[in-house]
C-alpha positions as CSV (number, residue, x, y, z in Angstrom):
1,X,0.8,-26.1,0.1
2,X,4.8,-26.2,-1.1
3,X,5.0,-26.8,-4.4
4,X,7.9,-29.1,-3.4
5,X,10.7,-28.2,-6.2
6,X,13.1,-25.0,-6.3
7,X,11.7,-21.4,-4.9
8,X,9.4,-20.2,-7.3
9,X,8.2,-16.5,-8.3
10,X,4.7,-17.4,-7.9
11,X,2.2,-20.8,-7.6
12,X,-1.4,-21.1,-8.2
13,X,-3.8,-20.2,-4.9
14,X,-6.5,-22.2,-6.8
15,X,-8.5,-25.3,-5.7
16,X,-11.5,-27.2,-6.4
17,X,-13.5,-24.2,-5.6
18,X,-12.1,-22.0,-8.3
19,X,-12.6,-24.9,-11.2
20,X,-16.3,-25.2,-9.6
21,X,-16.9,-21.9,-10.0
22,X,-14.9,-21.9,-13.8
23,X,-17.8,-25.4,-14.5
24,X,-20.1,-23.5,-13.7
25,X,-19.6,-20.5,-15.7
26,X,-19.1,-23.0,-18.8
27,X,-22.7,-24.7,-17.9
28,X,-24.2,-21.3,-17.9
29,X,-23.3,-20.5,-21.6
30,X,-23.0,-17.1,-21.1
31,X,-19.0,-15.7,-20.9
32,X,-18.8,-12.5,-21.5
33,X,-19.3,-10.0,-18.6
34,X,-22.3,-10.5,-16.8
35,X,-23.6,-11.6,-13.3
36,X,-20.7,-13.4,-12.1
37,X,-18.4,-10.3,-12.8
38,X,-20.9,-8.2,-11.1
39,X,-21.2,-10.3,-7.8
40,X,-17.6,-10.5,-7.2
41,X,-17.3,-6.6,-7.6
42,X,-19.9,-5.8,-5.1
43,X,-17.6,-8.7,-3.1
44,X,-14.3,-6.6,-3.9
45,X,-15.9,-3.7,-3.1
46,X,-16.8,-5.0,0.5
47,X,-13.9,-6.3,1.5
48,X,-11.9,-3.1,0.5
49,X,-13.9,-1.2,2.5
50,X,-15.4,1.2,-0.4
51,X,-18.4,1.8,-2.2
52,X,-18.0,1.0,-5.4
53,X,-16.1,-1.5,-7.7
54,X,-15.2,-2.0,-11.4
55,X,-13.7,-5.1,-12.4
56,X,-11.6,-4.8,-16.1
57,X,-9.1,-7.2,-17.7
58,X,-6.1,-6.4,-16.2
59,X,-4.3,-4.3,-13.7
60,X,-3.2,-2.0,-16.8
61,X,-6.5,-1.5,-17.4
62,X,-6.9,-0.7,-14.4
63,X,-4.7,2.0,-14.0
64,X,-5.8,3.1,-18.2
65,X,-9.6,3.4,-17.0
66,X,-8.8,5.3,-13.4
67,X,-6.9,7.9,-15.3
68,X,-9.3,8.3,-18.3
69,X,-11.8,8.6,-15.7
70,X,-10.1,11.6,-14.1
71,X,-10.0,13.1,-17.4
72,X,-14.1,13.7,-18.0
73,X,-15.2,14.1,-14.0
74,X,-17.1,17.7,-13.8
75,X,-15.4,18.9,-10.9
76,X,-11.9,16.7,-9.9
77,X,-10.8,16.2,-13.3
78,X,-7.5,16.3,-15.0
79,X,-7.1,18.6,-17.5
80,X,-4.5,18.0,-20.4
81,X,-1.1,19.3,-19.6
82,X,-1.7,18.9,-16.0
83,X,1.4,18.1,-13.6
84,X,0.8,14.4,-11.8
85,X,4.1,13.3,-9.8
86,X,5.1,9.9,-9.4
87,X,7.6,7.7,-8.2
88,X,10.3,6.2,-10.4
89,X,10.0,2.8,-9.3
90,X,6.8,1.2,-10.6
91,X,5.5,-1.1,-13.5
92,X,5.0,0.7,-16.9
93,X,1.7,1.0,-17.2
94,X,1.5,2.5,-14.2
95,X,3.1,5.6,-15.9
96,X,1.5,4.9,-19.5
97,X,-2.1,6.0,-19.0
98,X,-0.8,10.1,-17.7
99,X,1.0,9.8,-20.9
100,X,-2.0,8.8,-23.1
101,X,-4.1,11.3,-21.5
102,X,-1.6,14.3,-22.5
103,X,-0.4,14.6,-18.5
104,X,3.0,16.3,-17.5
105,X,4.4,13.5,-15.4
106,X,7.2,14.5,-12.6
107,X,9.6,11.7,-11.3
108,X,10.2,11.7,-7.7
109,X,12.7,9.4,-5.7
110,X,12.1,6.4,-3.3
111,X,13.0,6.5,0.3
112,X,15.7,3.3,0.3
113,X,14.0,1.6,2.7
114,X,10.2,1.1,2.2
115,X,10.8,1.3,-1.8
116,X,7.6,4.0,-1.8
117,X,8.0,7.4,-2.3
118,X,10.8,9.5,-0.7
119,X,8.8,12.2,1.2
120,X,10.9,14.9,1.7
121,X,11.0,14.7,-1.7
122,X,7.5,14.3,-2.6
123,X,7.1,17.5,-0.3
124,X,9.6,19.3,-1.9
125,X,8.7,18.4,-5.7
126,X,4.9,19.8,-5.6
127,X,4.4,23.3,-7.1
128,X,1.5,25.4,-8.2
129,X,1.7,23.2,-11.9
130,X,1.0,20.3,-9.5
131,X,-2.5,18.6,-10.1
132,X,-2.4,14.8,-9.0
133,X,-0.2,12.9,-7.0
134,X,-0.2,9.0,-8.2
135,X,0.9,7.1,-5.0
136,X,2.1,3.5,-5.8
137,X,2.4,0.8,-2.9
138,X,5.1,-1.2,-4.2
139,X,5.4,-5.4,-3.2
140,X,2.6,-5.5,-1.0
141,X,4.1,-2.0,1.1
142,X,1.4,1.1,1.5
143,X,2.7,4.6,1.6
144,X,2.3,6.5,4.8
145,X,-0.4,8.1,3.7
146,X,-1.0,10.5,6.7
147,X,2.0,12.3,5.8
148,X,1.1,11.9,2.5
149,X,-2.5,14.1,3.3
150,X,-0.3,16.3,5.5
151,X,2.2,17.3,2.4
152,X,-0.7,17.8,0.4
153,X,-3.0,19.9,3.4
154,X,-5.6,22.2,2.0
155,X,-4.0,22.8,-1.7
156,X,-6.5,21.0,-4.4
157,X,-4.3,18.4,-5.8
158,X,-6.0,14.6,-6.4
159,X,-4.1,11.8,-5.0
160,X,-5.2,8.3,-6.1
161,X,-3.0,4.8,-5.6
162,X,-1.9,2.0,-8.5
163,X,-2.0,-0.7,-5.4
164,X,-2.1,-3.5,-7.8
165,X,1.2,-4.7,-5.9
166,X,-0.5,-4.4,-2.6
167,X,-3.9,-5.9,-2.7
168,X,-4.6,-6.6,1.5
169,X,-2.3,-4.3,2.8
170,X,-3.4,-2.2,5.3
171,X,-2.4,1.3,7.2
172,X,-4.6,1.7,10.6
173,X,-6.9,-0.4,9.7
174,X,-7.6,1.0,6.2
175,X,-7.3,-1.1,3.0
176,X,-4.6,0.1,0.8
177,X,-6.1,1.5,-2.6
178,X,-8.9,3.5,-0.8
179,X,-7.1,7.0,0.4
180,X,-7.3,8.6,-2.8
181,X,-10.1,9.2,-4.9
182,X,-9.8,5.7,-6.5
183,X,-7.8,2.9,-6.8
184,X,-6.5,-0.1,-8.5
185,X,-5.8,-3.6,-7.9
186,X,-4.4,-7.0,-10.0
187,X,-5.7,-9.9,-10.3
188,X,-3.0,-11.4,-12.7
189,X,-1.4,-14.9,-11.6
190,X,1.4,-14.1,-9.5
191,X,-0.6,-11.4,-7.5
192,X,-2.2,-11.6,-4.1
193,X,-5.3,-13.0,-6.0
194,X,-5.4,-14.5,-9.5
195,X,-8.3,-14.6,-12.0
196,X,-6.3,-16.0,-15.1
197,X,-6.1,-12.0,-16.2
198,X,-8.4,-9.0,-14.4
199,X,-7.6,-5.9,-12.5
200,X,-9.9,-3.8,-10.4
201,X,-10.6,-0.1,-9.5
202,X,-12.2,1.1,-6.2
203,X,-13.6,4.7,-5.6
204,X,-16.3,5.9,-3.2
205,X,-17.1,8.5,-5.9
206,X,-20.1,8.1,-7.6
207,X,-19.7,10.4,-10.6
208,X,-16.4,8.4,-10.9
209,X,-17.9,4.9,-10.7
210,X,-20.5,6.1,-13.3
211,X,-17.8,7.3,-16.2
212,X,-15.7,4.3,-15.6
213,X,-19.1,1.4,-16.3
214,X,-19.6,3.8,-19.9
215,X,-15.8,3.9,-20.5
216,X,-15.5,-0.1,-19.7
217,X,-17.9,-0.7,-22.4
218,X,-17.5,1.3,-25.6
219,X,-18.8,4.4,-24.0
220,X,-22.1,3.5,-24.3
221,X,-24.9,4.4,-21.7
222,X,-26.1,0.4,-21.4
223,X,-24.7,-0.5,-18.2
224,X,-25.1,3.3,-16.5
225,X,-28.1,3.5,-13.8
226,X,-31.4,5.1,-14.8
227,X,-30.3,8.1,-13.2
228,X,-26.8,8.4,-13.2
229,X,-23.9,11.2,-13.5
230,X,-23.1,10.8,-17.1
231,X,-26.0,11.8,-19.2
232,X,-28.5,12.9,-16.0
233,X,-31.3,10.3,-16.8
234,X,-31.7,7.4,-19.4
235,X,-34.5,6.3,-21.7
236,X,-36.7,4.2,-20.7
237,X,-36.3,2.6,-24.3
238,X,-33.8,0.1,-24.1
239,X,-33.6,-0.4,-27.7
240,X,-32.7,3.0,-27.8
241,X,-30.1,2.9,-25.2
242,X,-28.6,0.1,-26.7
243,X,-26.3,1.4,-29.3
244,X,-26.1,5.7,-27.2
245,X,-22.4,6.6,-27.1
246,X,-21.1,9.2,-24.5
247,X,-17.7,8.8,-23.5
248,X,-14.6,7.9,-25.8
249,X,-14.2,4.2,-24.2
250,X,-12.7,1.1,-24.9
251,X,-13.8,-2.3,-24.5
252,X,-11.8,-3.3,-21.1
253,X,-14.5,-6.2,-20.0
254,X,-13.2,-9.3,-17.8
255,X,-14.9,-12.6,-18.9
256,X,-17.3,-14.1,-16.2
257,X,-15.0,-17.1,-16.1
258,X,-13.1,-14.2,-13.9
259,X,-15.4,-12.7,-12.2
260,X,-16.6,-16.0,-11.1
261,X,-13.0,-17.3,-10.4
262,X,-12.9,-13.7,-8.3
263,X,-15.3,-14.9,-6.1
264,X,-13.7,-17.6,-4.4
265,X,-10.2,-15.9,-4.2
266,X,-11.6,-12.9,-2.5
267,X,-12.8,-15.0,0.3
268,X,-9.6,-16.6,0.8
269,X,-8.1,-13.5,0.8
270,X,-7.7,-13.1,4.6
271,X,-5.9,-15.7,4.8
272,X,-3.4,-15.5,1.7
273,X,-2.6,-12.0,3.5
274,X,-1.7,-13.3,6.9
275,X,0.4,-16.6,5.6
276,X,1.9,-13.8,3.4
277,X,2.9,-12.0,6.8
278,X,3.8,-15.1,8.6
279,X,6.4,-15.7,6.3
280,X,7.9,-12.1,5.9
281,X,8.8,-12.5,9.8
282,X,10.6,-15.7,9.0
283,X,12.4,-13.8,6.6
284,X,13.2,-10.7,8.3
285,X,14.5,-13.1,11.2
286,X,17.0,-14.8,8.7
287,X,18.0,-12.3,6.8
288,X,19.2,-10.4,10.3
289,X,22.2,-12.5,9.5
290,X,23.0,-11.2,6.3
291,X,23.8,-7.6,6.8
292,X,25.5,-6.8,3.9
293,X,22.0,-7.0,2.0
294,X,19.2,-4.3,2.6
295,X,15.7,-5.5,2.7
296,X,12.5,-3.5,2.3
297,X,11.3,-1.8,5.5
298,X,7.3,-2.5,6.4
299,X,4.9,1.2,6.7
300,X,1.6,-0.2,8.3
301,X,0.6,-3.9,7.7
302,X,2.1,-5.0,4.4
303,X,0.7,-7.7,2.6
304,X,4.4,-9.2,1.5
305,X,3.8,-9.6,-2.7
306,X,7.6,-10.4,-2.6
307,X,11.2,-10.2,-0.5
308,X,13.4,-7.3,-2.3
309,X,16.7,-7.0,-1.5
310,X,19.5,-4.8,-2.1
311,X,23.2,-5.7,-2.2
312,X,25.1,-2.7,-0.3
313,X,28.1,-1.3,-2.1
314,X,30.2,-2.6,0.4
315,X,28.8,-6.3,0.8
316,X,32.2,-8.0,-0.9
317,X,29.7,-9.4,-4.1
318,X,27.8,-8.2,-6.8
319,X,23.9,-8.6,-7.8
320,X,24.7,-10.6,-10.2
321,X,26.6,-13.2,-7.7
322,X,23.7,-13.3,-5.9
323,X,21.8,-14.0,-8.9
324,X,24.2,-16.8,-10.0
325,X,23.8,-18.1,-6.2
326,X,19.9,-18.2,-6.7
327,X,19.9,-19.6,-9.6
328,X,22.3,-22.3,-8.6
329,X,19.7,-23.1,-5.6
330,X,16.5,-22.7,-7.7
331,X,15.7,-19.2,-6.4
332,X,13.7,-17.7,-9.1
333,X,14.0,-13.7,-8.7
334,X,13.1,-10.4,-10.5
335,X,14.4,-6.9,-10.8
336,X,12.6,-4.8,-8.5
337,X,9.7,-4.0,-10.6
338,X,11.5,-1.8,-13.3
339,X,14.1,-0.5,-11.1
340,X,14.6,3.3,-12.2
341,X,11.6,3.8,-14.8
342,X,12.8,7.2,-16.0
343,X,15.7,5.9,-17.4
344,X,13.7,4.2,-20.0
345,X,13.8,5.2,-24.1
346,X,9.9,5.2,-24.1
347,X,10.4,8.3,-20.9
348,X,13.0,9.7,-23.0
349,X,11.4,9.9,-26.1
350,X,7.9,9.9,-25.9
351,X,6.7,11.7,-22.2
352,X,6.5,14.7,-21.4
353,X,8.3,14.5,-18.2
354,X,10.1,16.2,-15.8
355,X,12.6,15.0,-12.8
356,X,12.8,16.3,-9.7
357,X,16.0,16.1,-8.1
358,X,18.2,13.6,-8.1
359,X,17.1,10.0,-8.7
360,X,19.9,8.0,-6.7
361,X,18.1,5.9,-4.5
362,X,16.2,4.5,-7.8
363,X,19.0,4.0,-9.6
364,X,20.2,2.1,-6.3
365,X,17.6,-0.2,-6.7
366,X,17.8,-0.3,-10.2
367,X,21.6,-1.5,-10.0
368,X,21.5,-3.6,-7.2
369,X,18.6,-5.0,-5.9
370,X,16.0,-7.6,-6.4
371,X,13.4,-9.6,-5.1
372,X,12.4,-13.0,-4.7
373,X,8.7,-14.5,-4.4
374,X,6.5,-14.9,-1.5
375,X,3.5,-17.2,-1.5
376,X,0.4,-18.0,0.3
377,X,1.9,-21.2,2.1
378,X,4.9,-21.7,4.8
379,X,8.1,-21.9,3.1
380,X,9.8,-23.9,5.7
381,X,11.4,-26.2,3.0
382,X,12.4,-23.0,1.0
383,X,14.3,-21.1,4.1
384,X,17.2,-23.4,3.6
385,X,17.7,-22.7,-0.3
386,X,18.0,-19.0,0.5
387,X,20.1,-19.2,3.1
388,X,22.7,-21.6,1.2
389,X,22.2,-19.6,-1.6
390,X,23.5,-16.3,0.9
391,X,26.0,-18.4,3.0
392,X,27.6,-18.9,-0.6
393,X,27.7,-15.1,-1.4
394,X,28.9,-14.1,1.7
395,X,31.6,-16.6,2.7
């Protein structure tokens, strides 16, 4: 339900099911990452539509353990040095984990109206450097991934997806996330689903699964199968496997507090997704009267994280009045995830990068739009604070 006050950027999805399952994580004893976690992966997993799962802490991690991944598979692996293009709008870690792994990252421009990558650009931007294409589904909107496949045909370049934006979003049917060779997903509060902190990463390739359980956890072989595509075959020593290091890992485990939590939101998922939708039409319908804004344009069956909007150069006010307006009315909103990343210091001065093209339609964004929250409720009693807050703006 409403939250009754203002418009916020997010509310809590929870209810007595997710402090259930919290109680009765805290009369187990046992916290750290165990069967809980596991159940609500092999639940992820389902409802995505892929094989396997791999629940972390966050979305970051995520994105940190897909990439590092990539980096020690035998045969679809990413060498240092490699080219992997991106989009320039996304969040930063997103873009982090190529860097840390010594990848050549190329920034490609957004078409202006879906917010995802610019095609004719993407198309245009691949060369024989080109290794991986990172796709990211920004505010709940998938690419169109068939042209995406077409662009890349027969040529061996990886594609994989930071959907952590666009958890339930769908393109023919298919779950956003799964039309690469992995993907990843948030769980963070003002997501689709929330877990106090976690993130996710689906893939229906086994020799991937297998490296990111050893990377999760140290490196170590504990949590690999018997027979697995890491090390071949374990001990059947346990002691021995114990403490067996293999990979350079990290220690990216969600508590079982989470993976419990996890559990009910997943279920509820359907339904967050098509309130989510109910309410985009109600905004799309109102914001028909307010042409001098641009709003993001839906590929396949989004699942709505937010509302972005772009003032048009010739709309008669700034971003900033319609910031002011919001605020005046409660509105909270955000920049459109980082606007134009590339223009960053940390691009500037620490990645190896590369541009290609122009960047206009990201700086476009990154100058004058925004977005405001959508939730898993009706926000009947909100449409009227937006449109007061517009009617002000455009009078």
């Amino acid at each position: 339900m409403s939250d009754g006050a203002g418009f916020p950027l997010a509310t809590t999805s929870w209810d007595k099911a997710e402090y259930a399952a919290i109680d009765r994580v805290v009369q187990s004893g046992m916290f750290s990452m165990g069967p809980e976690v596991a159940k609500f992966e092999a639940m992820f997993a389902k409802a995505m539509g892929a094989n396997h799962a791999v629940m972390v802490n966050s979305g970051s991690s995520a994105n940190l353990i897909m990439v590092a991944a990539l980096r020690y598979h035998k045969t679809r692996n990413l060498p240092e040095g490699s080219e992997v293009i991106v989009p320039a709008v996304s969040w930063s870690t997103t873009y982090y984990p190529l860097h840390q792994y010594g990848l050549r990252i190329k920034f490609v421009d957004i078409d202006p109206d879906t917010m995802n990558f610019d095609l004719d650009a993407l198309a245009d931007a691949i060369g024989p450097e080109t290794r991986a294409i990172m796709a990211v589904n920004l505010l709940g909107n998938p690419n169109d991934f068939d042209r995406i496949n077409a662009i890349i045909g027969d040529r061996d370049i990886l594609l994989f997806e930071d959907n952590c934006e666009s958890l339930g979003a769908t393109l023919k049917g298919r779950q956003a996330g799964t039309f690469g060779i992995a993907g990843s997903y948030s769980s963070f509060f003002s997501h689709h689903i929330a877990t106090m902190e976690g993130g996710l990463v689906v893939t229906d390739d086994e020799e991937l699964y297998h490296i990111m359980l050893s990377l999760r956890s140290h490196g170590w072989t504990r949590h690999l199968p018997k027979v697995n595509h890491v090390t071949g075959e374990k001990s059947d020593d346990p002691f021995e496997e114990s403490f067996k290091f293999v990979l350079p890992g990290y220690n990216l485990r969600p508590l079982e507090m989470s993976g419990a939590i996890g559990q009910e939101q997943i279920a509820k998922l359907p339904v967050i997704v098509s309130e989510r939708r109910k309410n985009a039409e109600s905004f799309r319908a109102l914001m028909q009267g307010y042409p001098q804004i641009r709003i993001q344009r839906e590929t396949g069956e989004s699942s709505w994280f937010g509302f972005a909007m772009v003032v048009r150069p010739d709309a008669g006010f700034t971003r900033a009045d319609l910031i002011a307006a919001f605020g005046r009315h409660g509105i909270e909103c955000r920049p459109v995830v980082t606007g134009n990343f590339a223009k960053n210091e940390v691009v500037t001065r620490y990645m190896d990068h590369v541009i290609h093209g122009e960047l206009r339609h990201a700086d476009e964004i990154d100058a004058r739009g925004l977005f405001i929250g959508n939730h898993h409720y009706p926000l009947d009693d909100k449409w009227p604070l937006l449109r007061a807050a517009l009617d002000e703006v455009t009078a």
